[in-house]
C-alpha positions as CSV (number, residue, x, y, z in Angstrom):
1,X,-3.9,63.0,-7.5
2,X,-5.6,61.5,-4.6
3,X,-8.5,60.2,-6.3
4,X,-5.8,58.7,-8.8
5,X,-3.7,57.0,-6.0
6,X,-7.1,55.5,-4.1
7,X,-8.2,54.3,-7.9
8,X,-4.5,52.7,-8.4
9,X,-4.2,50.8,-5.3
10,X,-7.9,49.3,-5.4
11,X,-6.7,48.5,-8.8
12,X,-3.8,46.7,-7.3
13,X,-5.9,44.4,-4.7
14,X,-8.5,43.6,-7.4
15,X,-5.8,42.5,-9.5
16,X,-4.3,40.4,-6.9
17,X,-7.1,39.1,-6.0
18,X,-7.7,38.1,-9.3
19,X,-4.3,36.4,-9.2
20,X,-4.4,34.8,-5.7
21,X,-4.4,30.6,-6.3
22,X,-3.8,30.3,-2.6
23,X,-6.4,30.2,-0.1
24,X,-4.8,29.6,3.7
25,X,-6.3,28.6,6.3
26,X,-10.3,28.7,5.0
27,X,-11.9,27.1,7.5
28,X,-10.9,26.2,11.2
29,X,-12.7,23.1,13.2
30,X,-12.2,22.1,16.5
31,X,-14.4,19.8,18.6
32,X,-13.9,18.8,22.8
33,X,-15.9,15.7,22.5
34,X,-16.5,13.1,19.5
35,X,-18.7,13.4,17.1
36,X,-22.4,11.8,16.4
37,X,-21.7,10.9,12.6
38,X,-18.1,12.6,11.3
39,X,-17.2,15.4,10.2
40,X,-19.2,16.9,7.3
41,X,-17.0,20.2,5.4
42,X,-19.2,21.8,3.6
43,X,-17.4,24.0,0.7
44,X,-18.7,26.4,-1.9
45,X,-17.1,24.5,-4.7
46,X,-19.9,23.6,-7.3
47,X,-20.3,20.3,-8.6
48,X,-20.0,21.3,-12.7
49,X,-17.2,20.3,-14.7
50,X,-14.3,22.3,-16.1
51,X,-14.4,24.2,-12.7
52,X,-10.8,24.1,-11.7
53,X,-8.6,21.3,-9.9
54,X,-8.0,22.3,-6.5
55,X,-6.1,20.7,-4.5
56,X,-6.9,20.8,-0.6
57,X,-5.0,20.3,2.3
58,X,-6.1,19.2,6.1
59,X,-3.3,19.7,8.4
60,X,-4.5,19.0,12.6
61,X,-4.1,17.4,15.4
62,X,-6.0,13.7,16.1
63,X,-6.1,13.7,20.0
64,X,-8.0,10.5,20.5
65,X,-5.2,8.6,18.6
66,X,-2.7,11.2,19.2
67,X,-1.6,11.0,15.2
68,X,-0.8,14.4,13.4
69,X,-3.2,15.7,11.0
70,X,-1.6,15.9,7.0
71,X,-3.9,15.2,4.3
72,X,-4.1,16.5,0.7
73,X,-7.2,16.0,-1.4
74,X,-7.4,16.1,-5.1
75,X,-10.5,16.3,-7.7
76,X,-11.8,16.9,-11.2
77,X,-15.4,17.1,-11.7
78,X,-16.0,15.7,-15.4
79,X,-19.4,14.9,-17.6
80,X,-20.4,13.7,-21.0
81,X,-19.6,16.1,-23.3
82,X,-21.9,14.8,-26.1
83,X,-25.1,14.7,-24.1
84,X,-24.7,17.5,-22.0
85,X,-26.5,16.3,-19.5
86,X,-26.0,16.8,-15.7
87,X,-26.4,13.6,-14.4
88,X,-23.5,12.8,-16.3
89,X,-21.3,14.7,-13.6
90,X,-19.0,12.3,-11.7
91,X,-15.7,13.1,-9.5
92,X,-13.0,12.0,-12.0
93,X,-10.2,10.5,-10.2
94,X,-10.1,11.8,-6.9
95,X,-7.3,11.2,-4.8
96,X,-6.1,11.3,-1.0
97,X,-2.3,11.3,0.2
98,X,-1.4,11.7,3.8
99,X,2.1,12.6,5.4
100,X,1.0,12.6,8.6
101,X,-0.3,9.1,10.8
102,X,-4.2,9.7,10.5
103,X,-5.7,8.0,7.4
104,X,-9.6,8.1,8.0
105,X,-12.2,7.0,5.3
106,X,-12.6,10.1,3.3
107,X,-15.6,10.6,0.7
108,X,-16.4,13.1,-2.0
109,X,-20.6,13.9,-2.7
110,X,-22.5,16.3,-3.9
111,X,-25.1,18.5,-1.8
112,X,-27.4,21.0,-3.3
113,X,-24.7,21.2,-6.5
114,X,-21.8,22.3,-3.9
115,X,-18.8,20.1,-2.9
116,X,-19.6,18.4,0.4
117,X,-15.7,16.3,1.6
118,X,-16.7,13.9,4.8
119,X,-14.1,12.3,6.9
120,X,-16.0,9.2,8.4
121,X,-14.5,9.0,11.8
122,X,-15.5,9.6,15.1
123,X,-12.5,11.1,16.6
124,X,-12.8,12.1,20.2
125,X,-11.1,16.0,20.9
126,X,-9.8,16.8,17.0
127,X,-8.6,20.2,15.7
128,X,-8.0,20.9,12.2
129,X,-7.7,23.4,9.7
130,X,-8.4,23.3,5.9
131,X,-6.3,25.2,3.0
132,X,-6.5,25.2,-1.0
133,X,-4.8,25.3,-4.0
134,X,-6.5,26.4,-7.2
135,X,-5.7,27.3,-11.2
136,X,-9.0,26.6,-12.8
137,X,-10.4,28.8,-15.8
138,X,-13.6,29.3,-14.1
139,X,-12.5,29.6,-10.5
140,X,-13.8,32.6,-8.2
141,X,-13.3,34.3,-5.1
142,X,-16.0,33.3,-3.5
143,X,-15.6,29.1,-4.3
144,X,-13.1,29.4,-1.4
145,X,-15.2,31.6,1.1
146,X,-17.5,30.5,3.6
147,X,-16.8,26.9,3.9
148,X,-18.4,25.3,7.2
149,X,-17.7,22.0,9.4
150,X,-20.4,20.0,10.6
151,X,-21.5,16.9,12.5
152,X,-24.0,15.5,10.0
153,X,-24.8,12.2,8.2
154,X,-23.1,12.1,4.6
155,X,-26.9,12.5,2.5
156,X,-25.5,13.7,-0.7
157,X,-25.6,12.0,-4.3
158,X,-22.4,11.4,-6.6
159,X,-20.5,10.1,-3.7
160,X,-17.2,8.4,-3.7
161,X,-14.7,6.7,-1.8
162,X,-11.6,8.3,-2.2
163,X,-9.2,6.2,-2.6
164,X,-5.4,6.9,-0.8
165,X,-2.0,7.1,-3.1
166,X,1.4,7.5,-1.5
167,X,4.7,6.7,-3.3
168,X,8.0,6.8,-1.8
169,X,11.2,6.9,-3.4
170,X,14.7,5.7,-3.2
171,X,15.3,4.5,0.3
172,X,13.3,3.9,3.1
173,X,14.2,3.5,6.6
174,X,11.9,2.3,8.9
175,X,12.0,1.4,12.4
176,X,14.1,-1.8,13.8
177,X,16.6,-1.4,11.3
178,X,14.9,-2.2,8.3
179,X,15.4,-0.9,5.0
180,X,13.3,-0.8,1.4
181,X,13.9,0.5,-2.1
182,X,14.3,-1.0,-5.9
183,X,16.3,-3.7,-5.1
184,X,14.1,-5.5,-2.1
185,X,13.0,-5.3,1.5
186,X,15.1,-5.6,4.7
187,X,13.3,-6.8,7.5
188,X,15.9,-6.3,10.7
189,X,18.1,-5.4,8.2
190,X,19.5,-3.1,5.8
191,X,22.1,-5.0,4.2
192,X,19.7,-6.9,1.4
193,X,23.1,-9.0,0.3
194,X,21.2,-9.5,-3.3
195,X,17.8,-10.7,-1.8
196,X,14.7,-9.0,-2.6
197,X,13.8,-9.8,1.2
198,X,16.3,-10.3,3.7
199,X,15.2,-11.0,7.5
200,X,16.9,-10.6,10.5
201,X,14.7,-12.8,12.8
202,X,11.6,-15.4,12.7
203,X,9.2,-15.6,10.1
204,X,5.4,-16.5,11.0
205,X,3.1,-17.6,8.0
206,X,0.3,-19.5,6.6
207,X,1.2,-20.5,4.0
208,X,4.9,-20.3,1.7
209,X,4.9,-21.3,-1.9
210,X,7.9,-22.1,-3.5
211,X,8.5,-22.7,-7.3
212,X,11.0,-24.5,-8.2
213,X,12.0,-26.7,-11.7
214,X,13.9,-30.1,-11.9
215,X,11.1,-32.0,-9.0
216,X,12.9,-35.3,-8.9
217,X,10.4,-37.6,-10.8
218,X,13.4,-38.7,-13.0
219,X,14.0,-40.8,-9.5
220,X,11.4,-43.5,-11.0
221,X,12.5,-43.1,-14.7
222,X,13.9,-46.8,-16.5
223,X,17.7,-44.4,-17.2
224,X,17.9,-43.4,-13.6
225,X,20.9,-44.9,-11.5
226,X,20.1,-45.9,-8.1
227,X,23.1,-45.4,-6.2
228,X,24.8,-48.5,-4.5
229,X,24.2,-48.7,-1.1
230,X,27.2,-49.8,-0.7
231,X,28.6,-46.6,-2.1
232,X,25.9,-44.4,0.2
233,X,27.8,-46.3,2.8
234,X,31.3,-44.9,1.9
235,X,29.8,-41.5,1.7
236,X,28.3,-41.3,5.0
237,X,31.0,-43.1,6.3
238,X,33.6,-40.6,5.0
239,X,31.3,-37.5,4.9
240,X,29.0,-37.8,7.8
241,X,26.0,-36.7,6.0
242,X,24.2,-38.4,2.4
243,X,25.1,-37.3,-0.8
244,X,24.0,-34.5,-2.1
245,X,22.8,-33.3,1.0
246,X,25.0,-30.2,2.0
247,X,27.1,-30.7,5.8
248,X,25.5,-29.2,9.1
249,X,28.4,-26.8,8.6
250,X,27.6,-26.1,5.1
251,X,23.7,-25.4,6.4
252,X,25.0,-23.0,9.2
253,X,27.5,-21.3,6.6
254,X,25.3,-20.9,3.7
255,X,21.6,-21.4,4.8
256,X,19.7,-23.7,2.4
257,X,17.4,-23.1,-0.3
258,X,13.5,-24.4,0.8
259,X,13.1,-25.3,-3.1
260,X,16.2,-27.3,-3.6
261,X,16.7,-28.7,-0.6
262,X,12.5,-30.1,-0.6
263,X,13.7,-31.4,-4.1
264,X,16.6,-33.3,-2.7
265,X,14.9,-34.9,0.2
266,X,12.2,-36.1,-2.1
267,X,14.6,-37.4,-4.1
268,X,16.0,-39.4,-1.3
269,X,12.6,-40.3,-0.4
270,X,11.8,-41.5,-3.7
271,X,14.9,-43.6,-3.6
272,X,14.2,-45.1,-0.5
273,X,10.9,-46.1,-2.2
274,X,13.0,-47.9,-5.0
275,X,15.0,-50.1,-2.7
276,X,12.4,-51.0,0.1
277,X,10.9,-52.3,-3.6
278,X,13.8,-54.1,-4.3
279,X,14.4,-55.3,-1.1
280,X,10.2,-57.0,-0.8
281,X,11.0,-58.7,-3.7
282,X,14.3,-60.0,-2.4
283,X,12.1,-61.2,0.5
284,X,9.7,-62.6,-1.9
285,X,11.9,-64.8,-3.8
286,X,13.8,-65.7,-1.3
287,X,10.2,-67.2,0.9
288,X,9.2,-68.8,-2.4
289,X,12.5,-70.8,-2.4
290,X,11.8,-72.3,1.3
């Protein structure tokens, strides 16, 4: 019976074992001082394909910029089926999210056929520790076991960027009131009134393009009416502003809209143009008659 019970529960852990997909807390790093190069974590994942998709979390504390820790790393080591060959392995889409504030250049490279992951920063007093994730048909124990941190150049072959994905959804509220999601960006602001970017303050740029249709080159077409003077007169008269040209009130009210309201004010320019023309030619024939 005893030997029966001992055989059952070793039984048990094996199994579980077996079963476990969960690897917490696999290597611990912590450094009182900066680094020389960055921070080289050297796993016991090999570099062969079809050998599982973990995904890999760092979750610390970033002292010299005093940003929490939250990154989770994803891989897939792929090859060339048809040849076979192994210098056909590559990192197949690998990809880096963070949660946290501390967004370091991250690589993937292969060392001596093992997984080497290198945060390239030199970050004075940081603390960390590293987790995983994994469901692949291959996967063992031992892949997650014995995983080091190191100060060391990055000298490995295979090596990638890893490039940083984060989507958010519905909204988002930042700080200084300002709001985004499907419908547009509020800067200042969350009340987006219909705009896909509403500010609430000064805007600083180098440059703002505006398209815009109907540019008033009809101005110097033969079927264009140049308005009466006289009848500009009237308007400004009665109005206290050109026509066409919305009020001071209407601008303070309403705002205006930077392509219509360039349009318009070329469009007086261009009329202008027309009846300085007409008016040299007055002067013209009126100095030929003296």
């Amino acid at each position: 019976m005893k030997k029966f019970l001992i055989l059952f529960l070793a039984g048990t852990l094996l199994s579980g074992i077996a079963l476990a997909q969960n690897y917490d807390n696999i290597l611990s790093y912590s450094l009182n001082g900066t680094p020389l190069h960055g921070v080289k974590i050297k796993t016991n994942l090999p570099f062969v394909p079809d050998g599982g998709m973990p995904t890999i979390t760092i979750k610390g504390y970033n002292y010299g910029t005093s940003d929490p820790i939250s990154l989770t790393l994803v891989y897939y080591v792929w090859w060339n089926p048809a040849s076979n060959d192994p210098g056909t392995y590559y990192f197949y889409n690998p990809r880096l999210s963070s949660s946290g504030a501390y967004t370091p250049s991250v690589y993937l490279s292969n060392e001596g056929g093992k997984v080497v992951i290198y945060i390239n920063d030199k970050s004075y007093f940081q603390r960390f520790t590293v987790s995983a994730f994994g469901q692949g048909d291959n996967e063992t124990l031992s892949w997650f076991q014995g995983w080091t941190a190191v100060d060391e150049p990055l000298t490995g072959t295979n090596t990638v960027s890893i490039p940083y994905r984060n989507r958010l959804a519905g909204d988002v509220f930042m700080p200084g009131s300002s709001r985004w999601n499907d419908n547009g960006v509020g800067i200042g602001t969350t009340n987006l009134n219909g705009y896909k970017l509403a500010v609430n303050g000064k805007i600083r740029a180098h440059e703002i393009k505006v398209e815009t249709a109907n540019w008033p080159d009809y101005v110097f077409t033969k079927s264009y009416q140049l308005p009466r003077l006289q009848e500009t007169e009237k308007h400004i008269r009665e109005k206290g502003h050109l026509p066409g040209i919305p009020s001071a009130e209407e601008v303070k009210t309403n705002g205006i809209d930077l392509g219509e309201m360039n349009a318009k004010l070329l469009q007086k320019i261009e009329e202008l143009t027309l009846y300085i023309i007409d008016l040299e030619k007055r002067v013209k024939t009126i100095e030929t008659k003296k």
